[in-house]
Residue, then its C-alpha position, 0 to 999 in steps of 0.5 A: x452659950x445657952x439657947x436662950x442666948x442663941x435664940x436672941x442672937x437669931x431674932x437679932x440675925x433677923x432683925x439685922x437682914x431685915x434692915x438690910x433688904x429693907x435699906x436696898x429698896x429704900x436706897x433706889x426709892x431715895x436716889x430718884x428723890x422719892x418721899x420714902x427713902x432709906x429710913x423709912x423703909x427700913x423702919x418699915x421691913x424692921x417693924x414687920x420682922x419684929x412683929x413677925x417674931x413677937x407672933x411667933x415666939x411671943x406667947x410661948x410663955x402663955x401656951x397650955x392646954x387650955x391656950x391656943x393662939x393663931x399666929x397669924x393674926x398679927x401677920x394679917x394685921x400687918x399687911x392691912x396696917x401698912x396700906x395707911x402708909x402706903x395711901x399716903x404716899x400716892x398723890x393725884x395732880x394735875x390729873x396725874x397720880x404719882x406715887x404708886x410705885x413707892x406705896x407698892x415697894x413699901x408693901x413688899x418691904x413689909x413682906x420682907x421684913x416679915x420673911x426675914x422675922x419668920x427666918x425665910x432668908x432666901x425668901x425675903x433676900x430674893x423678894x427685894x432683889x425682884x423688887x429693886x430689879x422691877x424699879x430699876x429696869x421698869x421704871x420711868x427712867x429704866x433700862x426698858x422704859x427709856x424710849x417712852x421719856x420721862x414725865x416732867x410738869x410744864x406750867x408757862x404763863x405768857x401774855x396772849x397777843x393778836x400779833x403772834x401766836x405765842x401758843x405756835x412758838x411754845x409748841x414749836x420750841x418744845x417739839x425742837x428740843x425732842x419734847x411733847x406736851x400733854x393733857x395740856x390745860x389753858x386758863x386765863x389769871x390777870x391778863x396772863x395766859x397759864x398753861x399747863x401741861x404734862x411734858x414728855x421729854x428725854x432723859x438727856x434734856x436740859x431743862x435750863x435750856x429749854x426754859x432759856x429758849x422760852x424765854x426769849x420771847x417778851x412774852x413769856x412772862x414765867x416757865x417752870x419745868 
């Protein structure tokens, strides 16, 4: 075999590794139903990889005496691109700014890629075992972080009366089910009470029961958890 062959057969290697630590980040961003799954983000660690080796190895042809070219460029090119992606991912409702874990594993997806492409394997191998361990074990729903409960968007809309305090009802049942409401919003929409809320609850909650549970009351008009 050539070593024309062989090269090519190395960039595909890297091209190859590059998929696969970029699929492992993407898997554990798509099984807790994150915008960017698998797809993209092996799109992602492949595109910097092949960027990277194009850097590299691209311009050999054109290299003289007269000819010098700084191969890191398009390396710094790369990392400024990627932040149009990874702002588009980070959404901010309900005054609560969600996404910002899966913007910052896209962006060491693309260190990745970019280590398998310069042919760092342990590098980049060891780069998304951190990185999966970070989001597995330090997420809302990590290993560490179980105690603090999960974040679940509350809306309730309930038509007010000067009989009962519904209000009192609603706190009440939702503290019983191991739950607690925060940076809690009222408003007043045709007769109707809305409230919003960001909930607090534990992993083990079902949510059927508690809207069931709110339900119960004539009053409460709709619950979504």
């Amino acid at each position: 075999m050539n070593e024309f062959i062989m090269e090519q057969w190395i960039f595909v290697a890297r091209l190859l590794g590059a998929a696969v630590c970029g699929g492992l980040i993407g898997y554990e961003r798509q099984s807790r139903k994150k915008t960017a799954g698998v797809r993209t983000h092996v799109i992602i660690s492949v595109a910097a990889a092949t960027m990277m080796i194009i850097s590299k190895y691209g311009f050999n042809d054109v290299l003289g005496e007269y000819v010098r070219l700084d191969p890191s460029r398009v390396a710094a090119g790369i990392v400024t691109a990627v932040g149009f992606i990874g702002s588009g991912i980070i959404f901010f409702r309900n005054n609560n700014v969600s996404g910002i874990t899966t913007s910052a594993g896209i962006w060491a997806t693309v260190g990745v890629g970019m280590a398998m492409g310069c042919g760092m394997y342990v590098l980049g191998a060891v780069s998304t075992i951190i990185v999966m361990v970070s989001e597995v074990f330090l997420g809302r729903r990590g290993y560490f972080s179980r105690k603090a409960g999960e974040e679940r968007e509350l809306e309730i809309e309930y038509k007010d009366s000067d009989k009962e305090d519904i209000f009192f009802y609603i706190n009440k049942t939702i503290e019983d089910a191991g739950c607690k409401m925060e940076n809690i919003k009222l408003a007043d929409e045709d007769s109707l009470c809305v409230l919003s809320a960001v909930l607090k609850a534990p992993d083990e909650l079902d949510a059927a029961l508690l809207v069931g549970e709110l339900k119960k009351k004539k009053s409460v008009k709709r619950v979504s958890v």
